[in-house]
N, CA and C atoms as a LAMMPS dump frame, in Angstrom:
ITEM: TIMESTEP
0
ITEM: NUMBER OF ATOMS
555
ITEM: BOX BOUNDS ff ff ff
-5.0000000000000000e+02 5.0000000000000000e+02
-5.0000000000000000e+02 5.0000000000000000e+02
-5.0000000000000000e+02 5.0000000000000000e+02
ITEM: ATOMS id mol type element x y z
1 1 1 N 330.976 403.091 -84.159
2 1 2 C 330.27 404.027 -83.296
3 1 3 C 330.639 405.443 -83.737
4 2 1 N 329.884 406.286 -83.876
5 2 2 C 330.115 407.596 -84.307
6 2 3 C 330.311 408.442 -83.118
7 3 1 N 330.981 409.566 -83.345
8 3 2 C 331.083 410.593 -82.602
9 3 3 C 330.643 411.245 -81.448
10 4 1 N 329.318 411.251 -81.85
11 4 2 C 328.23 411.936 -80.874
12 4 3 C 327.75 410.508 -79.783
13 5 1 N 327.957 409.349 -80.036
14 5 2 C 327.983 408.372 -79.142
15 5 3 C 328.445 408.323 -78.205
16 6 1 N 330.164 408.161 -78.5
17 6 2 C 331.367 408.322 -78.06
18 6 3 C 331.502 409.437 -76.936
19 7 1 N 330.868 410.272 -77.332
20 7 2 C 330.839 411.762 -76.294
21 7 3 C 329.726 411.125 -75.586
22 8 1 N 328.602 410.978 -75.962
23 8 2 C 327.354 410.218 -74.772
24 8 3 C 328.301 409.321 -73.471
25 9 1 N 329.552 408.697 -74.185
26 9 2 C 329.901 407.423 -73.063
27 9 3 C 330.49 408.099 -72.354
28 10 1 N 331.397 409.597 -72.512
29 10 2 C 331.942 409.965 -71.459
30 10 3 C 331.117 410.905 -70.714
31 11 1 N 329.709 411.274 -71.258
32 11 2 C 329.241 412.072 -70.743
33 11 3 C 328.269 411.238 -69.383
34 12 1 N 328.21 410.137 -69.924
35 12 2 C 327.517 408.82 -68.899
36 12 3 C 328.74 408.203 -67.865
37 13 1 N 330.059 409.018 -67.856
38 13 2 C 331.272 408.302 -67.316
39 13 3 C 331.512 406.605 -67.577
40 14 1 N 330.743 406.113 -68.577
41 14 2 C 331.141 404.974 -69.034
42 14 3 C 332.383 404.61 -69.454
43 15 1 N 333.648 403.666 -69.182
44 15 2 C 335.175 403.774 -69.422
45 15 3 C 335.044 402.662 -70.923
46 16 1 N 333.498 402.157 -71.448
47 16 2 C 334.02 402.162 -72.766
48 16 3 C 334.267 403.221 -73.609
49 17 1 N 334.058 404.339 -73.257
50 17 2 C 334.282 405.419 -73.944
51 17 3 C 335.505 405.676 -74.531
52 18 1 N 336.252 405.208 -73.783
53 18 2 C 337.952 404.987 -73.729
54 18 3 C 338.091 404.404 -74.742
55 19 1 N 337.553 402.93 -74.716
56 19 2 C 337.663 401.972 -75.714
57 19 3 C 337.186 402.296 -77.017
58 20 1 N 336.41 402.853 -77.187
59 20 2 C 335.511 403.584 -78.631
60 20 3 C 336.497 404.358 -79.193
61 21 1 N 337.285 405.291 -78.116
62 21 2 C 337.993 406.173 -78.477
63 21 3 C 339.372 405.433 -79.019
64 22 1 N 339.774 404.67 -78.732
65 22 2 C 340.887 404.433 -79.039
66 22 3 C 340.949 403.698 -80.437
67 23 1 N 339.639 402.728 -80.651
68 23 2 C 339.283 402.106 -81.346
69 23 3 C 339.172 402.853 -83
70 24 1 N 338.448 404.204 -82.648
71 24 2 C 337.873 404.909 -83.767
72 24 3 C 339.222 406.326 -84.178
73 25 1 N 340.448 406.556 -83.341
74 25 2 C 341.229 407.011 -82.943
75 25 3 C 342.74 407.188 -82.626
76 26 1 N 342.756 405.895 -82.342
77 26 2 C 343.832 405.633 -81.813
78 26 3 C 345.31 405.614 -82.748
79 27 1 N 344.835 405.122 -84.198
80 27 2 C 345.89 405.201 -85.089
81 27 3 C 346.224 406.617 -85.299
82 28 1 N 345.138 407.697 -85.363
83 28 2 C 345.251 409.157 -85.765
84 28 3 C 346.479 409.84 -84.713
85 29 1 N 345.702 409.438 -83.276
86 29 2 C 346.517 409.879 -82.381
87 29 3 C 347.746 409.622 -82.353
88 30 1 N 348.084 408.104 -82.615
89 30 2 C 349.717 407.846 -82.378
90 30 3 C 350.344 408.024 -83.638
91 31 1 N 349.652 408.635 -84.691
92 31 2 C 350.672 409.161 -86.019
93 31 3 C 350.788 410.657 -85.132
94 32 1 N 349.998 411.394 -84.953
95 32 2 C 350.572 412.625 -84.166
96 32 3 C 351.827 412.666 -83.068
97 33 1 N 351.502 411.793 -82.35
98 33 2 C 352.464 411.474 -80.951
99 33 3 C 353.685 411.299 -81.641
100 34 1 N 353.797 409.933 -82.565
101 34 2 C 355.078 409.69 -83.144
102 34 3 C 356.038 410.72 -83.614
103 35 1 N 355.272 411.548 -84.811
104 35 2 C 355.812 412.42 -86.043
105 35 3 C 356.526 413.863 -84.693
106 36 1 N 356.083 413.883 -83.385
107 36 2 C 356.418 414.739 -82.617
108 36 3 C 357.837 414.613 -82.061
109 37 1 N 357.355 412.777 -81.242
110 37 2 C 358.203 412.714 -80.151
111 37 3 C 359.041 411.503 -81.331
112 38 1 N 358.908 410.945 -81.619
113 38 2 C 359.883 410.045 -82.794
114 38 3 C 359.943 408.524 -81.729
115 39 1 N 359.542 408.293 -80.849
116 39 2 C 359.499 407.106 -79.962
117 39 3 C 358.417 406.432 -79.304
118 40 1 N 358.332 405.123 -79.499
119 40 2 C 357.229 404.592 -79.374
120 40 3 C 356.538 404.847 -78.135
121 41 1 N 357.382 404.362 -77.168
122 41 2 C 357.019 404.546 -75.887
123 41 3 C 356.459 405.805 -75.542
124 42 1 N 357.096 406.881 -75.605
125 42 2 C 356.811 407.9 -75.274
126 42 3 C 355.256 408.44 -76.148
127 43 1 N 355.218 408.492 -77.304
128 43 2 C 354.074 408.789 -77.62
129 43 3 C 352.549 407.62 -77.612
130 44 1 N 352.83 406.757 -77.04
131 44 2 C 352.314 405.63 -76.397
132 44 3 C 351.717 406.204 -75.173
133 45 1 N 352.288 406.704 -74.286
134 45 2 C 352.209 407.352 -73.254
135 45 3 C 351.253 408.686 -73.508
136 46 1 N 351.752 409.37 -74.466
137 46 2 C 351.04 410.758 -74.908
138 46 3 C 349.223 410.307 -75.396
139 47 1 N 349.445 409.071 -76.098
140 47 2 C 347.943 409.249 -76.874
141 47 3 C 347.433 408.471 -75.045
142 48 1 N 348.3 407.863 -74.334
143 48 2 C 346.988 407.43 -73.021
144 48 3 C 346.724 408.453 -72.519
145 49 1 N 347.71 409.795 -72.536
146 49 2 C 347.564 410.374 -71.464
147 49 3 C 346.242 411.173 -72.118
148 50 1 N 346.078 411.884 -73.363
149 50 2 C 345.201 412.284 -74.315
150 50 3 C 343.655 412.051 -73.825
151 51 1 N 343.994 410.382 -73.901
152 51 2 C 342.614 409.828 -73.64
153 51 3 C 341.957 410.207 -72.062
154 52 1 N 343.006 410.19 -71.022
155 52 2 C 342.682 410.687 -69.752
156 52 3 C 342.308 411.825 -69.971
157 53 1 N 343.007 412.786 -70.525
158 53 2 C 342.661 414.305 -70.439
159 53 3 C 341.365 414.294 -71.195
160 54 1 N 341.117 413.28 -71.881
161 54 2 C 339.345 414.011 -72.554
162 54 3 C 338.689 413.149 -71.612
163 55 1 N 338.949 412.549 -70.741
164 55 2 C 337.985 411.539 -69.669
165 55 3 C 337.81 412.961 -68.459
166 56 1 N 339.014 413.707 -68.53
167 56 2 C 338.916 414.513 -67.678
168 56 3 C 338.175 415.635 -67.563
169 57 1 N 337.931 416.067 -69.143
170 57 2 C 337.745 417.138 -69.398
171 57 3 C 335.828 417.444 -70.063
172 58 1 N 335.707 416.047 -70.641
173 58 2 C 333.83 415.704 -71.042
174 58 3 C 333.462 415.232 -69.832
175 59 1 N 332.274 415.038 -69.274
176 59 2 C 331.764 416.956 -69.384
177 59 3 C 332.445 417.617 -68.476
178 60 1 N 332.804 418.677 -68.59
179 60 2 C 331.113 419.61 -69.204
180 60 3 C 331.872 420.017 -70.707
181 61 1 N 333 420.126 -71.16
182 61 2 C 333.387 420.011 -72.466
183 61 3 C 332.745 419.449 -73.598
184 62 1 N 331.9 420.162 -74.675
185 62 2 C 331.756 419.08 -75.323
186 62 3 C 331.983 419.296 -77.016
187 63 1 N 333.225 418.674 -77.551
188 63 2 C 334.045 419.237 -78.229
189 63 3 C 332.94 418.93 -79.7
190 64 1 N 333.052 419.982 -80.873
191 64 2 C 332.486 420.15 -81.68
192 64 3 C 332.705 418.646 -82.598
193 65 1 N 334.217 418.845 -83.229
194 65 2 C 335.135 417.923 -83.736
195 65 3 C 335.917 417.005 -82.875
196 66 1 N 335.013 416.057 -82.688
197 66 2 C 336.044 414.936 -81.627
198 66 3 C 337.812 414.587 -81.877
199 67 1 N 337.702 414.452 -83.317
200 67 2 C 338.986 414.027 -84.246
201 67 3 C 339.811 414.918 -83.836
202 68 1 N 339.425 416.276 -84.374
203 68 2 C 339.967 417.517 -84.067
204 68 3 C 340.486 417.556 -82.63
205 69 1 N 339.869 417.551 -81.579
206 69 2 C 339.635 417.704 -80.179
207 69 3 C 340.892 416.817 -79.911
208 70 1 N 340.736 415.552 -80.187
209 70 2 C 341.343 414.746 -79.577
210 70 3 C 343.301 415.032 -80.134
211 71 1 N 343.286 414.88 -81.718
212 71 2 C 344.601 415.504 -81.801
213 71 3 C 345.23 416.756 -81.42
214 72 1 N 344.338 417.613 -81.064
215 72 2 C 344.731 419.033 -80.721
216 72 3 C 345.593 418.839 -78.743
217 73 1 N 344.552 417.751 -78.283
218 73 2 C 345.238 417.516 -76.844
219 73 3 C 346.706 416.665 -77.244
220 74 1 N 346.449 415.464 -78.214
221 74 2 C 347.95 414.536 -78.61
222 74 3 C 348.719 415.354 -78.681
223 75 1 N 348.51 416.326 -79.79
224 75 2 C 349.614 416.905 -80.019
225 75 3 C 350.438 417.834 -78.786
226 76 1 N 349.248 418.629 -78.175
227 76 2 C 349.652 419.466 -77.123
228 76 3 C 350.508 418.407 -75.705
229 77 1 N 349.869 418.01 -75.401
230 77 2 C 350.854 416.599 -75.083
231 77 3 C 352.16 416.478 -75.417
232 78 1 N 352.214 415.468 -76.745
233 78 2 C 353.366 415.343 -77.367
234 78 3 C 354.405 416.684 -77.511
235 79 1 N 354.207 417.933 -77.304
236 79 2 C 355.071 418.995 -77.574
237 79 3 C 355.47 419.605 -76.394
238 80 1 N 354.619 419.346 -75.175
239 80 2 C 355.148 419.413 -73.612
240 80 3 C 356.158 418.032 -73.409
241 81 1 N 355.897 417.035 -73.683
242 81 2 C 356.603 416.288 -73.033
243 81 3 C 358.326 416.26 -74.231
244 82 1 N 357.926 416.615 -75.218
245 82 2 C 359.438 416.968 -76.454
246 82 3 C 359.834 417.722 -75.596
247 83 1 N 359.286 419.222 -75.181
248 83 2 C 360.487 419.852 -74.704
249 83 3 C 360.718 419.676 -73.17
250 84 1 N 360.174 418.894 -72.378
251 84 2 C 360.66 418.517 -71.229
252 84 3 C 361.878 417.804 -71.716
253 85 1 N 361.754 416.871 -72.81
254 85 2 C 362.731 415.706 -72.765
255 85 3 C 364.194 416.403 -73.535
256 86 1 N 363.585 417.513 -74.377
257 86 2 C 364.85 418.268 -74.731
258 86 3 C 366.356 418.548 -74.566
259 87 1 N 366.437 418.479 -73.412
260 87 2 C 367.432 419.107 -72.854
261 87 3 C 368.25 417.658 -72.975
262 88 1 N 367.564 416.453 -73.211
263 88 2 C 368.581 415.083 -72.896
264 88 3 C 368.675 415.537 -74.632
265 89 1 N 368.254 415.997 -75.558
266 89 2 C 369.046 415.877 -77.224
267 89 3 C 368.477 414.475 -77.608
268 90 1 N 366.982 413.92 -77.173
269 90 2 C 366.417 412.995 -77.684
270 90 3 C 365.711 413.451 -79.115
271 91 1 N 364.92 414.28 -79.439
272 91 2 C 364.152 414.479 -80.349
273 91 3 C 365.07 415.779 -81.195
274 92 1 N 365.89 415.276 -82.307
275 92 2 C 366.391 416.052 -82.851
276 92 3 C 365.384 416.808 -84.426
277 93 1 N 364.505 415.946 -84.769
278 93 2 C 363.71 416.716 -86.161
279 93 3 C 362.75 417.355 -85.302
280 94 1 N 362.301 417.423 -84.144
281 94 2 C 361.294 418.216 -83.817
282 94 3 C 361.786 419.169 -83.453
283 95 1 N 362.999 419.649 -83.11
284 95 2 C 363.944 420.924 -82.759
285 95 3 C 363.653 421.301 -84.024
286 96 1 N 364.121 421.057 -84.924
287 96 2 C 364.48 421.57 -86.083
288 96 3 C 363.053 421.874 -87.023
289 97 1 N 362.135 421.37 -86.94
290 97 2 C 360.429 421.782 -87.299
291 97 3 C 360.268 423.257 -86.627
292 98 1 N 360.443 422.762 -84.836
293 98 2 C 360.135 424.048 -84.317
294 98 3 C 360.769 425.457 -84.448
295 99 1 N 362.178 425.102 -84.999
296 99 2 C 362.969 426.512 -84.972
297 99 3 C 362.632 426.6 -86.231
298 100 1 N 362.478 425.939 -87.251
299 100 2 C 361.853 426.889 -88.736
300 100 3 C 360.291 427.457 -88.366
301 101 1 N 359.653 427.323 -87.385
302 101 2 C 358.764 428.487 -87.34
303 101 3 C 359.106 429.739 -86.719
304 102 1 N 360.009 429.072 -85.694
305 102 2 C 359.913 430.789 -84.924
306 102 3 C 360.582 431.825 -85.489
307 103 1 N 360.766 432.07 -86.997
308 103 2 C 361.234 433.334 -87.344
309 103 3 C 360.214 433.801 -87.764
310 104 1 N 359.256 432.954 -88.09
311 104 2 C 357.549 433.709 -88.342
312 104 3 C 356.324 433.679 -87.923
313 105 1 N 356.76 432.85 -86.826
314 105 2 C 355.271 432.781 -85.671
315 105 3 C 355.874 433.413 -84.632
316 106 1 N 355.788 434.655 -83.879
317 106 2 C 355.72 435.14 -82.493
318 106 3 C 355.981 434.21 -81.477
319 107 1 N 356.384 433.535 -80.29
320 107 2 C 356.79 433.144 -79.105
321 107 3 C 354.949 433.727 -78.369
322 108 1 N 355.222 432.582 -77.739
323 108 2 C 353.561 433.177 -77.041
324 108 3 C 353.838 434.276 -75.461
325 109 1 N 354.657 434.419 -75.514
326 109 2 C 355.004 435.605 -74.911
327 109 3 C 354.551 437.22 -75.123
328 110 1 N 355.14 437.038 -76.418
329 110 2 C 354.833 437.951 -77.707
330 110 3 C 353.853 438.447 -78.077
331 111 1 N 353.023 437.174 -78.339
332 111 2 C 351.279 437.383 -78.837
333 111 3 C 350.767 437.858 -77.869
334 112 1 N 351.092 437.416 -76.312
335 112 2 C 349.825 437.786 -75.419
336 112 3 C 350.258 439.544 -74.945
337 113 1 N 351.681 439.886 -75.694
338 113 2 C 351.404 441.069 -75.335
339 113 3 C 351.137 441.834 -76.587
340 114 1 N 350.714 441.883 -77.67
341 114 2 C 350.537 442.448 -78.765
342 114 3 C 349.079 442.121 -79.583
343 115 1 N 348.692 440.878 -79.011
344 115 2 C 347.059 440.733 -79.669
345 115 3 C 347.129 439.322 -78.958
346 116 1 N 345.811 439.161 -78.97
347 116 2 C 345.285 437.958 -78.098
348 116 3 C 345.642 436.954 -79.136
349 117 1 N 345.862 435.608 -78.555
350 117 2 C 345.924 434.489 -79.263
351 117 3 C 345.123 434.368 -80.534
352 118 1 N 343.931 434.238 -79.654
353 118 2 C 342.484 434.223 -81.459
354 118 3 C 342.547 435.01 -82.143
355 119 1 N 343.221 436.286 -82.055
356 119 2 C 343.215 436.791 -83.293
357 119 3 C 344.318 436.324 -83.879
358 120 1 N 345.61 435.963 -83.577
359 120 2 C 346.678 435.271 -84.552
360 120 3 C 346.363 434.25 -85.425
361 121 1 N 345.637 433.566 -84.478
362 121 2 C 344.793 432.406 -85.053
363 121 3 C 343.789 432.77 -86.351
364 122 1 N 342.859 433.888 -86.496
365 122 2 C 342.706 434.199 -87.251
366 122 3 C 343.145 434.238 -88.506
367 123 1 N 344.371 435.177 -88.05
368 123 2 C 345.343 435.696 -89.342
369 123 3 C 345.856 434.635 -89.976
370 124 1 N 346.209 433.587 -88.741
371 124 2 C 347.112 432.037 -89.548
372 124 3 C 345.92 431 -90.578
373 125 1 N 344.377 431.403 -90.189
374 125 2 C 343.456 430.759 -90.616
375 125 3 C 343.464 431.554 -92.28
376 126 1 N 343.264 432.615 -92.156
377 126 2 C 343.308 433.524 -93.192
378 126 3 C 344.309 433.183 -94.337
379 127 1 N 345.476 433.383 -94.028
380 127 2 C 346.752 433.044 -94.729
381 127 3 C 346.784 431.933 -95.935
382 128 1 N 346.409 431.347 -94.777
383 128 2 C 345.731 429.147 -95.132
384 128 3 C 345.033 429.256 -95.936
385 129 1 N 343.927 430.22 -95.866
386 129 2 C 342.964 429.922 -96.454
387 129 3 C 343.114 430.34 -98.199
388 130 1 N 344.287 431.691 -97.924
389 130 2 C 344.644 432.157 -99.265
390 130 3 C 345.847 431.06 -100.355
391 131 1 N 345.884 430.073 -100.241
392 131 2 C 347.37 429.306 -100.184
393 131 3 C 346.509 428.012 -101.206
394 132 1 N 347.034 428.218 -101.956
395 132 2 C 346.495 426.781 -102.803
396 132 3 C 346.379 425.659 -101.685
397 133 1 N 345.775 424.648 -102.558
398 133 2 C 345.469 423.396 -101.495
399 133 3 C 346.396 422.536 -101.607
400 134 1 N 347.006 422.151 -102.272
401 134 2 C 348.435 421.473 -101.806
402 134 3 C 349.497 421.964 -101.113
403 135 1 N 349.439 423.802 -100.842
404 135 2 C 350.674 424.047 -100.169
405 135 3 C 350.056 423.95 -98.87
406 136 1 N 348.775 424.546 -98.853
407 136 2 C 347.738 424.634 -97.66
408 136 3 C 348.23 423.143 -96.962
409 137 1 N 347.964 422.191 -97.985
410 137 2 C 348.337 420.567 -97.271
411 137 3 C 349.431 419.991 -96.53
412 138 1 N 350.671 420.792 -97.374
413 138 2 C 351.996 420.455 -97.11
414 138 3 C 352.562 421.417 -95.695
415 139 1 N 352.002 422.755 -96.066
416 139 2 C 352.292 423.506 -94.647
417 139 3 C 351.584 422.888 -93.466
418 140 1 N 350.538 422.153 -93.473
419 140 2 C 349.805 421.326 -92.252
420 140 3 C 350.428 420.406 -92.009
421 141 1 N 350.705 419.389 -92.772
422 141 2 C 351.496 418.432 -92.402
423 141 3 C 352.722 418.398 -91.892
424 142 1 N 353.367 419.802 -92.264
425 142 2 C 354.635 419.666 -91.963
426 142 3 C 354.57 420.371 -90.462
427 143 1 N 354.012 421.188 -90.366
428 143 2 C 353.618 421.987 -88.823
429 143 3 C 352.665 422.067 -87.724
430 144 1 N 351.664 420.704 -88.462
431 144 2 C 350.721 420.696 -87.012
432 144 3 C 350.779 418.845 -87.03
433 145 1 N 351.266 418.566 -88.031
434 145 2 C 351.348 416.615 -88.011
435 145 3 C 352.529 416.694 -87.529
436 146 1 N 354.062 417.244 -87.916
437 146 2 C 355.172 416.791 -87.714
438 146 3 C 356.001 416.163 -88.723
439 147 1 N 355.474 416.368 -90.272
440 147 2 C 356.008 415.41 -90.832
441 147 3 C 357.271 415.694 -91.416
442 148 1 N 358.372 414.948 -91.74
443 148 2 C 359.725 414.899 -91.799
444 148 3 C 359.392 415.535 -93.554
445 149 1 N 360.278 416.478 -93.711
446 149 2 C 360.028 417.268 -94.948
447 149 3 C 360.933 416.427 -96.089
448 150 1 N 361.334 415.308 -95.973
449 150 2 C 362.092 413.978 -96.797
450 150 3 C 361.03 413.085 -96.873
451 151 1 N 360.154 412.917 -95.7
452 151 2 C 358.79 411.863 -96.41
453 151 3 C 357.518 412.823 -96.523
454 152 1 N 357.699 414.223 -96.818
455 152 2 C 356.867 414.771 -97.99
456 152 3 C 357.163 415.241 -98.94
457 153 1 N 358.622 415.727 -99.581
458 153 2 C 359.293 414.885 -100.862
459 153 3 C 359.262 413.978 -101.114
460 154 1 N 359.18 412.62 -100.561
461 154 2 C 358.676 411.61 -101.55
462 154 3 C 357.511 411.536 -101.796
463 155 1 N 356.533 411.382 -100.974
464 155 2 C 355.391 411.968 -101.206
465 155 3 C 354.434 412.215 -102.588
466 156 1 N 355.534 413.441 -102.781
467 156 2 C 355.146 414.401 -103.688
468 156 3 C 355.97 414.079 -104.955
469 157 1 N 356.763 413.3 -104.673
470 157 2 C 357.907 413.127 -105.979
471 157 3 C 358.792 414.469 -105.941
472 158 1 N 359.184 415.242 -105.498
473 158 2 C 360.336 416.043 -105.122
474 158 3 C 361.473 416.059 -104.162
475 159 1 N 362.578 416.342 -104.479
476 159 2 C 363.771 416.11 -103.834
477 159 3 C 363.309 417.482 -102.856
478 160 1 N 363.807 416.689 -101.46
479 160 2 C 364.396 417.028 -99.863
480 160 3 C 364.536 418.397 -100.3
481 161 1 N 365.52 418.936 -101.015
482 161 2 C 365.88 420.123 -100.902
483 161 3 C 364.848 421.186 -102.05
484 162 1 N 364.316 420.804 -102.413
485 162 2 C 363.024 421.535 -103.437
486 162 3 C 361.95 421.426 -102.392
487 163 1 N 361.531 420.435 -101.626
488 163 2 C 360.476 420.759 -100.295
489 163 3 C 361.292 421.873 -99.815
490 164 1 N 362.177 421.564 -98.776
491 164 2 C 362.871 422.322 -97.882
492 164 3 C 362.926 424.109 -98.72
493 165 1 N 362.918 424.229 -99.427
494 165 2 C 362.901 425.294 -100.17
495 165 3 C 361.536 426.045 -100.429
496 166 1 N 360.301 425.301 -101.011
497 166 2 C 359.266 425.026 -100.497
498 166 3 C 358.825 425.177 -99.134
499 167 1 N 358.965 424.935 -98.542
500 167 2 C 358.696 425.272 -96.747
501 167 3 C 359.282 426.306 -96.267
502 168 1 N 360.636 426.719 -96.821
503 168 2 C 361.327 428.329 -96.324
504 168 3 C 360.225 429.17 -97.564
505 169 1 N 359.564 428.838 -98.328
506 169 2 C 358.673 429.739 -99.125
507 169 3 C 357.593 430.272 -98.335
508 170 1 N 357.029 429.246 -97.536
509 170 2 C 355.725 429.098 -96.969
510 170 3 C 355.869 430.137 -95.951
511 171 1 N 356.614 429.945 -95.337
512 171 2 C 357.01 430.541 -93.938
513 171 3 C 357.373 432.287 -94.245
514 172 1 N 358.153 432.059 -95.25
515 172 2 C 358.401 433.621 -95.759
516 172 3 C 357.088 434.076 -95.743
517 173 1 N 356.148 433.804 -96.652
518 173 2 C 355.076 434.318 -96.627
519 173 3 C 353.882 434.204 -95.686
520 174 1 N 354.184 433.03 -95.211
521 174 2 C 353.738 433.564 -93.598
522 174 3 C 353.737 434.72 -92.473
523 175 1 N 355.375 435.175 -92.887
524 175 2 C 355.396 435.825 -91.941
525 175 3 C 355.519 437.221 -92.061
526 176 1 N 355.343 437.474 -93.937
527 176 2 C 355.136 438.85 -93.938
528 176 3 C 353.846 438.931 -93.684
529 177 1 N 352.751 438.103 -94.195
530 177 2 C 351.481 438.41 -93.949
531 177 3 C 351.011 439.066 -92.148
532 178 1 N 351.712 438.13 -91.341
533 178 2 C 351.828 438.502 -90.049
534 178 3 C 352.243 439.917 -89.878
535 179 1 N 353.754 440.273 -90.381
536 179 2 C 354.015 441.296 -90.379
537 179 3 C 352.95 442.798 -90.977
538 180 1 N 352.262 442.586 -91.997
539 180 2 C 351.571 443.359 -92.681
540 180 3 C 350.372 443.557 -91.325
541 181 1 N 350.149 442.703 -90.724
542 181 2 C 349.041 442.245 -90.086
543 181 3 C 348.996 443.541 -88.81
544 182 1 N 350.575 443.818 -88.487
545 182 2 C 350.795 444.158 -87.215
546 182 3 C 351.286 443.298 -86.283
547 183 1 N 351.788 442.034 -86.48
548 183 2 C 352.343 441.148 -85.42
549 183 3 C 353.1 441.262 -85.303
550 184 1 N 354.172 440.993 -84.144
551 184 2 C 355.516 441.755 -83.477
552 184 3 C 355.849 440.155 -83.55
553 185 1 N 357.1 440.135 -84.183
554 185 2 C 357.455 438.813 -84.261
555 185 3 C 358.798 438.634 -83.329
């Protein structure tokens, strides 16, 4: 079943919609959930809750990129319920993902007082867009999938610490571009 179906079933409140979704979905979603929260259960929980929130939200929503749509809620999900669970010292690589950005992405504190979200978004689209396509690949994976920067050295056939080096590259230049930009980091 394609896409624009799939949106018909929730737009008809049909609860196979659910089923389509999970069906055409469901693996995408729980590689997101996982690579976040690192536990089954819990991101088990994240891709149902996912699926509620787009039951909740079509219509009158009606998302361009379903794929898109749908990991953008997993993930948002999966990164509320990491740092709820934080404080117990369950999810230790997603600490450590998140604090290698914040020396070059702003705190959303930050952004909303210095430029609106969409335009950061912009600038981060921009950046991306200037970035060969394998780093373009590797900076996605590593910061909007979650992926452990040891299984994208292997990956790639490079040692842990030549990624990791690699990824403090990315970010450097991330965040002068920001800086050049005018972003208050």
């Amino acid at each position: 079943m394609d896409d624009k179906q799939i949106i018909e079933l929730y737009f008809e409140r049909n609860e196979q919609a659910i089923k389509e979704t999970e069906k055409k979905y469901g693996r995408f979603c729980h590689y997101i959930a996982m690579n976040v929260l690192g536990i089954q259960e819990d991101a088990e929980e994240c891709v149902n809750d996912a699926y509620y929130s787009a039951w909740k939200q079509i219509p009158p929503t009606v998302p361009e990129i379903f794929k898109v749509y749908l990991g953008r809620i997993t993930r948002n999900l999966s990164i509320s319920r990491f740092r709820a669970m934080r404080a117990k010292k369950r999810y230790s690589s997603m600490e450590i993902m998140l604090s290698e950005l914040s020396d070059c992405v702003p705190s959303p504190s930050n952004v909303e007082q210095t430029m609106e979200v969409i335009q950061l978004s912009k600038y981060i689209i921009q950046w991306l867009d200037s970035l060969p396509e394998e780093d373009r690949v590797l900076f996605i994976r590593r910061y909007w999938f979650g992926d452990e920067v040891q299984e994208l050295a292997k990956k790639y056939g490079i040692s842990a610490a030549k990624m990791a080096q690699r990824m403090l590259r990315l970010r450097k230049s991330l965040k002068a571009t920001l800086e050049k930009k005018g972003v208050a980091l």
